[in-house]
Biopython code that builds the backbone (N, CA, C, O; Angstrom):
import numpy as np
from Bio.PDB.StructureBuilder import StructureBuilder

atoms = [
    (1, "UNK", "N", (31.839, -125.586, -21.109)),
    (1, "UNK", "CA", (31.481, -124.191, -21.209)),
    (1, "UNK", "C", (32.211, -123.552, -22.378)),
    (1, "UNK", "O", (33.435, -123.497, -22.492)),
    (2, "UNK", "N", (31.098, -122.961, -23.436)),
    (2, "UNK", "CA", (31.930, -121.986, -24.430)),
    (2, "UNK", "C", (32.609, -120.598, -24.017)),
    (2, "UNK", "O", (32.095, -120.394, -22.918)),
    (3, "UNK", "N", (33.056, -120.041, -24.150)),
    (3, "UNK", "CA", (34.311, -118.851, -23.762)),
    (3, "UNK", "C", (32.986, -117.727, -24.517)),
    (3, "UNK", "O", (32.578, -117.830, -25.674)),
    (4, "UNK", "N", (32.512, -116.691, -23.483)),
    (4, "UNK", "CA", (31.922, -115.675, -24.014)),
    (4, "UNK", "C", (31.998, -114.242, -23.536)),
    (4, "UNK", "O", (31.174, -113.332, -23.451)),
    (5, "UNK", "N", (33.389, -114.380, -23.231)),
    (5, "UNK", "CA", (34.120, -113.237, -23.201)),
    (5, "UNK", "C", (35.735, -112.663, -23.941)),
    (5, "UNK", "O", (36.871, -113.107, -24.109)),
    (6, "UNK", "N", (35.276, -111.930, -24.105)),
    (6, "UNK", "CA", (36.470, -111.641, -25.265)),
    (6, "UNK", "C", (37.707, -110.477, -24.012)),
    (6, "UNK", "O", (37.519, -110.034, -22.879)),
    (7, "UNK", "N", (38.546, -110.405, -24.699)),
    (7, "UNK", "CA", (39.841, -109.983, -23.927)),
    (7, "UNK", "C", (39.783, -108.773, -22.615)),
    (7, "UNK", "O", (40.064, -108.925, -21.426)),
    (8, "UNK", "N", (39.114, -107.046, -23.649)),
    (8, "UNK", "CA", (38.924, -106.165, -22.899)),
    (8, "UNK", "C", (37.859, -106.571, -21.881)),
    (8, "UNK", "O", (38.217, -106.147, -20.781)),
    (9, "UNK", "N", (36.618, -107.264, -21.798)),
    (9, "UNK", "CA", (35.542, -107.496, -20.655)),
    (9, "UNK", "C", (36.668, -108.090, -19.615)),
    (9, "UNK", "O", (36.728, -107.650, -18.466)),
    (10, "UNK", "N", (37.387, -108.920, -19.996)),
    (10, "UNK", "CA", (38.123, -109.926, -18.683)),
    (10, "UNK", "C", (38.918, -108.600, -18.371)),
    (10, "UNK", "O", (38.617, -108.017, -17.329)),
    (11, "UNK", "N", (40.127, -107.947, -19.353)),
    (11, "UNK", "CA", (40.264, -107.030, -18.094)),
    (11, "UNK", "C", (40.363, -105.676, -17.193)),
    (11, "UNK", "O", (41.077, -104.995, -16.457)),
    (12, "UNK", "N", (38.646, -105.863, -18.038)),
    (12, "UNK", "CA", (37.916, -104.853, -16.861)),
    (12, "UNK", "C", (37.681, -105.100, -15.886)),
    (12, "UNK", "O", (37.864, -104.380, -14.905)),
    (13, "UNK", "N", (37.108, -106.429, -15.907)),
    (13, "UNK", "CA", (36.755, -106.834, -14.883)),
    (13, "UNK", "C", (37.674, -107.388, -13.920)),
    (13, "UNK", "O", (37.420, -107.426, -12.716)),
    (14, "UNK", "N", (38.779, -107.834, -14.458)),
    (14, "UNK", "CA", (40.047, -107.814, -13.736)),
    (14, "UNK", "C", (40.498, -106.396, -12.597)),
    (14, "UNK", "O", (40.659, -106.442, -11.378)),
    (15, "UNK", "N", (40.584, -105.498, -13.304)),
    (15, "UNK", "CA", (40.578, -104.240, -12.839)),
    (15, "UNK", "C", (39.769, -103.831, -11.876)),
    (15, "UNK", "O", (40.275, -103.246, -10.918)),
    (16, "UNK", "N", (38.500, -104.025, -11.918)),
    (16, "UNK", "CA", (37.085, -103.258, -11.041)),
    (16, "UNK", "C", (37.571, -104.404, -9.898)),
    (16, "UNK", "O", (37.782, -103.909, -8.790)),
    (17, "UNK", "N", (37.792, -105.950, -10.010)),
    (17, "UNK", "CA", (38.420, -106.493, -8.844)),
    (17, "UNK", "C", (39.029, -106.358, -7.928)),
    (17, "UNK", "O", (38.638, -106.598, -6.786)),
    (18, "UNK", "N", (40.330, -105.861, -8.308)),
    (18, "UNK", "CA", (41.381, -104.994, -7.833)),
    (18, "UNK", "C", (40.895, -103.885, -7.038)),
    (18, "UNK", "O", (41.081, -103.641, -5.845)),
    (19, "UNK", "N", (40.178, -103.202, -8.000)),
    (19, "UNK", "CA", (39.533, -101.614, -6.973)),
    (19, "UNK", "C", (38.524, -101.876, -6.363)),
    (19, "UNK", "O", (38.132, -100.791, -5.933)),
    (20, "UNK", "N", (37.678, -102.842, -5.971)),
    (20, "UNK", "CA", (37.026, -103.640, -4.927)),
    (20, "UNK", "C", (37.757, -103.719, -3.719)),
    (20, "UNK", "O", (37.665, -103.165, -2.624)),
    (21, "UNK", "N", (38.659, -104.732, -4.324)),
    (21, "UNK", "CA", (39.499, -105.500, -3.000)),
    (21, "UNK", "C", (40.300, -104.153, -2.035)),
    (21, "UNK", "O", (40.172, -103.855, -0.848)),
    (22, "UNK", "N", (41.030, -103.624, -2.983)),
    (22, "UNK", "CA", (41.468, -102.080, -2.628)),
    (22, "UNK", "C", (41.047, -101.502, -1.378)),
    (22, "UNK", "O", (41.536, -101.469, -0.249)),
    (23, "UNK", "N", (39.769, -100.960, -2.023)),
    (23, "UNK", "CA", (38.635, -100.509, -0.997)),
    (23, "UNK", "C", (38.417, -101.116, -0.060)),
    (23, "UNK", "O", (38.849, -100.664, 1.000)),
    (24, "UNK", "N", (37.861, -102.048, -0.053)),
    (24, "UNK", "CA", (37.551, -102.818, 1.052)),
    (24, "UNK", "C", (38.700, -103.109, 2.163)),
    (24, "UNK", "O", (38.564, -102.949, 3.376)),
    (25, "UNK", "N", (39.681, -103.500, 1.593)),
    (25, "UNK", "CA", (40.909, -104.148, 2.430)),
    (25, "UNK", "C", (41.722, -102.276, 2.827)),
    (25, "UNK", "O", (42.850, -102.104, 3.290)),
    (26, "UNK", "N", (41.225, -101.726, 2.645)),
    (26, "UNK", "CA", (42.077, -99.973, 3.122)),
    (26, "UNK", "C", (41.305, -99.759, 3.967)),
    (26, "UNK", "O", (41.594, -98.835, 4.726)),
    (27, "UNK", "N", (40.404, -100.276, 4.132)),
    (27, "UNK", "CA", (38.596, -99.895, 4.729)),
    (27, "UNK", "C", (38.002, -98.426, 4.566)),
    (27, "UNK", "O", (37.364, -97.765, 5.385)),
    (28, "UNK", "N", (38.400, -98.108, 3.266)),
    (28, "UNK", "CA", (37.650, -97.256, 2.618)),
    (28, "UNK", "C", (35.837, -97.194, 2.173)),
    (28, "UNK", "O", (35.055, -96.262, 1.992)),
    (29, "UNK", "N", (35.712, -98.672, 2.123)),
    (29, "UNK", "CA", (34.061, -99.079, 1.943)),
    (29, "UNK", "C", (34.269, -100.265, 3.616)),
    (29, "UNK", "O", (35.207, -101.010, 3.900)),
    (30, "UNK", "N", (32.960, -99.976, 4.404)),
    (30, "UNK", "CA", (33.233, -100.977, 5.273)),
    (30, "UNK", "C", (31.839, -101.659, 5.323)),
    (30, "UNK", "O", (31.157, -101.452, 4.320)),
    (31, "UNK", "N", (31.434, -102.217, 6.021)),
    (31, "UNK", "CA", (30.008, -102.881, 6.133)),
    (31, "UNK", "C", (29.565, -103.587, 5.238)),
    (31, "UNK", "O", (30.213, -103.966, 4.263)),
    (32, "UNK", "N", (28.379, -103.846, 5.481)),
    (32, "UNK", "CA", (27.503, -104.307, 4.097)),
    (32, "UNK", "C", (27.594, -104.072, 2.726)),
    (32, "UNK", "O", (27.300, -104.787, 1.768)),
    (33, "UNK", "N", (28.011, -103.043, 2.793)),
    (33, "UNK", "CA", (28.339, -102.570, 1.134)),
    (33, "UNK", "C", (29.940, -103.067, 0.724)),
    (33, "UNK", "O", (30.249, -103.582, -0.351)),
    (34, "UNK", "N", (31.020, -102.728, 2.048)),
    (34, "UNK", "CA", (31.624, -103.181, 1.373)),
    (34, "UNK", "C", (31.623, -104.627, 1.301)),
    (34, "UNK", "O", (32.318, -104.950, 0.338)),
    (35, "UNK", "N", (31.084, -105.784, 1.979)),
    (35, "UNK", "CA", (31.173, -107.096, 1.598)),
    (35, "UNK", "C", (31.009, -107.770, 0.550)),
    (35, "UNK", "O", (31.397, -108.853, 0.112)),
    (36, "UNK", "N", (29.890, -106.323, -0.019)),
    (36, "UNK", "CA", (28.854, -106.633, -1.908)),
    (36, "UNK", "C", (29.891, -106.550, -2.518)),
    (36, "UNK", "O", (30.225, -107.399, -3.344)),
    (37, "UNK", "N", (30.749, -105.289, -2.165)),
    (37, "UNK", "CA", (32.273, -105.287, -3.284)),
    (37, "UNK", "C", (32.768, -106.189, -3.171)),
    (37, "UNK", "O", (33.144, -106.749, -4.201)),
    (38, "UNK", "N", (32.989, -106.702, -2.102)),
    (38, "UNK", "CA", (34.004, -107.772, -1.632)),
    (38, "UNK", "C", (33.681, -109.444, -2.874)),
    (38, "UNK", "O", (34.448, -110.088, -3.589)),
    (39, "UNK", "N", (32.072, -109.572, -2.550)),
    (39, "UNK", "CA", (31.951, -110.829, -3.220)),
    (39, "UNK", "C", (31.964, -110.398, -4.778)),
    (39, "UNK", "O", (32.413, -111.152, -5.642)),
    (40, "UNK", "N", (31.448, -109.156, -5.054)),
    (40, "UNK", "CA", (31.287, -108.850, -6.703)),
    (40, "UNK", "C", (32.481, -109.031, -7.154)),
    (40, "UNK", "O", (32.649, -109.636, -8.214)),
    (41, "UNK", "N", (33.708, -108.451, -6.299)),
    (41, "UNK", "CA", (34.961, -108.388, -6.873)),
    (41, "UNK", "C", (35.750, -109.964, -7.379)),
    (41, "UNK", "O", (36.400, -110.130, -8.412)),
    (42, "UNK", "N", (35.468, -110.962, -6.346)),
    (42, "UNK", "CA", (35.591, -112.018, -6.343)),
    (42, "UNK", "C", (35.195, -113.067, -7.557)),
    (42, "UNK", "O", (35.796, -114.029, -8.035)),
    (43, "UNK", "N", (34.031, -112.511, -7.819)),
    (43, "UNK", "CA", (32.895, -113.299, -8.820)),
    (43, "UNK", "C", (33.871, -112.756, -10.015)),
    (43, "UNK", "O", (34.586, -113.524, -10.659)),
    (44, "UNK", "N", (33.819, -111.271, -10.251)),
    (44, "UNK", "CA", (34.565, -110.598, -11.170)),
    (44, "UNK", "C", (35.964, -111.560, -11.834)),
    (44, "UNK", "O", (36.297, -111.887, -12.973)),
    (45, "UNK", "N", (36.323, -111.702, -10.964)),
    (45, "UNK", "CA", (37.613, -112.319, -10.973)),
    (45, "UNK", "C", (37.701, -114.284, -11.559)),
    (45, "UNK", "O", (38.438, -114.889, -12.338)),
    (46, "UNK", "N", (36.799, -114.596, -10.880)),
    (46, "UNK", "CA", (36.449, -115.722, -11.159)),
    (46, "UNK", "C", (36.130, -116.390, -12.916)),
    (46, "UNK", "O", (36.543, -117.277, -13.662)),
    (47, "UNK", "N", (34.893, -115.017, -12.889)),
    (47, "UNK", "CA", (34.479, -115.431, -14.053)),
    (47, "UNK", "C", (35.703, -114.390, -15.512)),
    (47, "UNK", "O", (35.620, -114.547, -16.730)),
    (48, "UNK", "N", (36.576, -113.537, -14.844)),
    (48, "UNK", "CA", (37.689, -113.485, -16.134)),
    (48, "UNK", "C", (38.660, -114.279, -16.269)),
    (48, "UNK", "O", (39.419, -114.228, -17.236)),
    (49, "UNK", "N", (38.802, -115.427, -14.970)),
    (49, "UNK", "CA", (39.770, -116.332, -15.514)),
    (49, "UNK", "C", (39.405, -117.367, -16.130)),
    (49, "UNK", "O", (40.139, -117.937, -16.937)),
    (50, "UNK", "N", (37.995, -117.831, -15.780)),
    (50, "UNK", "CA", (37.688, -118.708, -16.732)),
    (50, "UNK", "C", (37.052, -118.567, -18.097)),
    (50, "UNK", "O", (36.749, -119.541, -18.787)),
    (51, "UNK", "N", (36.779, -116.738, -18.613)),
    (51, "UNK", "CA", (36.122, -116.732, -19.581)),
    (51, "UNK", "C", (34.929, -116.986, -19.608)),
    (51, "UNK", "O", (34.829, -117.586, -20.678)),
    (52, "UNK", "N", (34.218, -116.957, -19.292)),
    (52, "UNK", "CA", (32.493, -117.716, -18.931)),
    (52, "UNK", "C", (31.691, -116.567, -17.928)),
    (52, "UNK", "O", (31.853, -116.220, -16.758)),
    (53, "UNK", "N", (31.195, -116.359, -18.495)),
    (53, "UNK", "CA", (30.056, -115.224, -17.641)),
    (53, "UNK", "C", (28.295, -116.107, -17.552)),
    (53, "UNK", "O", (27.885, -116.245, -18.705)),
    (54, "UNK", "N", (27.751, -116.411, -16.988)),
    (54, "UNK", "CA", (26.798, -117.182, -17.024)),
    (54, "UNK", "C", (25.359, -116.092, -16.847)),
    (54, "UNK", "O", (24.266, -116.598, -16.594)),
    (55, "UNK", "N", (25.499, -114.689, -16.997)),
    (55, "UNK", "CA", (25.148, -113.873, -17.284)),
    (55, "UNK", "C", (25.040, -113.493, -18.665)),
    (55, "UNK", "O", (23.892, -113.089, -18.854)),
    (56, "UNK", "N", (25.614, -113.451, -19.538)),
    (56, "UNK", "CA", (25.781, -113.299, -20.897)),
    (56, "UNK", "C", (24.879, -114.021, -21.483)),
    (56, "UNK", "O", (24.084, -113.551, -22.297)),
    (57, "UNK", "N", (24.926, -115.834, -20.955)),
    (57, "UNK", "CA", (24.380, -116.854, -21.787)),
    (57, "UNK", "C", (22.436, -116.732, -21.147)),
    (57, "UNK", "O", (21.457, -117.220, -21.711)),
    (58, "UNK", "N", (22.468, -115.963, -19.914)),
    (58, "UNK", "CA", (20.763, -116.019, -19.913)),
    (58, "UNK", "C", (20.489, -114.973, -21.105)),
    (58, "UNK", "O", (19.427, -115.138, -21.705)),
    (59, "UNK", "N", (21.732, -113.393, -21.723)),
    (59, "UNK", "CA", (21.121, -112.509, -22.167)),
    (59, "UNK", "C", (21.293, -112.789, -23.544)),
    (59, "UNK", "O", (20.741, -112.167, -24.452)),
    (60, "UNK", "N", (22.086, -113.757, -23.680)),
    (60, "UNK", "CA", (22.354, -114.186, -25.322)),
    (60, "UNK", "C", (23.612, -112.794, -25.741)),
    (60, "UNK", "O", (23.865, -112.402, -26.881)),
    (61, "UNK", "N", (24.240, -112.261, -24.411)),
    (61, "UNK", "CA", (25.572, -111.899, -25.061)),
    (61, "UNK", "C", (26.468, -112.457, -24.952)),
    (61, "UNK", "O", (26.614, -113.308, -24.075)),
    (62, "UNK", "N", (27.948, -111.941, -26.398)),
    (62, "UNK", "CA", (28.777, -112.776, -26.253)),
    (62, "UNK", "C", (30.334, -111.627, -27.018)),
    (62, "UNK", "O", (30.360, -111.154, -28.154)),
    (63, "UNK", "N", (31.267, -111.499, -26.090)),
    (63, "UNK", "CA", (32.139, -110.215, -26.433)),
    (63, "UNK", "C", (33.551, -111.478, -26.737)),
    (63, "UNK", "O", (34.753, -111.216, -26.762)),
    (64, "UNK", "N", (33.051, -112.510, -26.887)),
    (64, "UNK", "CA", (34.325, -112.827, -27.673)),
    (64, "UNK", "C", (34.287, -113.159, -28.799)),
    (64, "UNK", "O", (33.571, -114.034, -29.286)),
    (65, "UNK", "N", (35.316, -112.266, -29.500)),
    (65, "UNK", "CA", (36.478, -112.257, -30.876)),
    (65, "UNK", "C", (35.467, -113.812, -31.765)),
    (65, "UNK", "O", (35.197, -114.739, -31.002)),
    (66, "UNK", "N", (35.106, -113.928, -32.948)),
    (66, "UNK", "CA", (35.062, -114.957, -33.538)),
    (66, "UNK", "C", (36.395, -114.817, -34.200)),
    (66, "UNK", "O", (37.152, -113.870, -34.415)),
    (67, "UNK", "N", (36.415, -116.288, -34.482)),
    (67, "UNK", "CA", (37.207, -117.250, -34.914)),
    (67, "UNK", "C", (37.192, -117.206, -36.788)),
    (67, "UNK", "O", (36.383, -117.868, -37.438)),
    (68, "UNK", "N", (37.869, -116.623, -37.194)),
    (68, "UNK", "CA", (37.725, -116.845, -38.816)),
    (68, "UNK", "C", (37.754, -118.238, -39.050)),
    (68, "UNK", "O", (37.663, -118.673, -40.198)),
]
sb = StructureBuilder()
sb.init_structure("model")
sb.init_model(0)
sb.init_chain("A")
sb.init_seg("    ")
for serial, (resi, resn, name, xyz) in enumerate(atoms, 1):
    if name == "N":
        sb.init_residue(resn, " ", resi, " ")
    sb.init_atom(name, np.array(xyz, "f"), 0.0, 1.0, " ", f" {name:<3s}", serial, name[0])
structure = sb.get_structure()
């Protein structure tokens, strides 16, 4: 897998994780909705540690930095 995320996307999405889990675990969001946070936050997280959004590559975006 090529890296097609560049620094600030990972951590935003780092962040919106956090205020997922937050929510959910205060039980500020409960139910169904919050479970959507629950897994989005997860995915979120997933895909900023590995750099790889598999979303990007169906849209042909790509927010990481080239390489001089």
């Amino acid at each position: 897998m090529k890296k097609n995320m560049g620094n600030l996307d990972r951590i935003i999405r780092v962040i919106a994780a956090i205020i997922f889990s937050a929510l959910y675990f205060t039980g500020t969001v409960t139910g169904t909705f919050g479970m959507v946070l629950l897994v989005l936050g997860a995915i979120f997280l997933a895909t900023s540690l590995i750099s790889f959004c598999p979303l990007y590559t169906l849209f042909g975006a790509n927010t990481c930095e080239k390489k001089p």
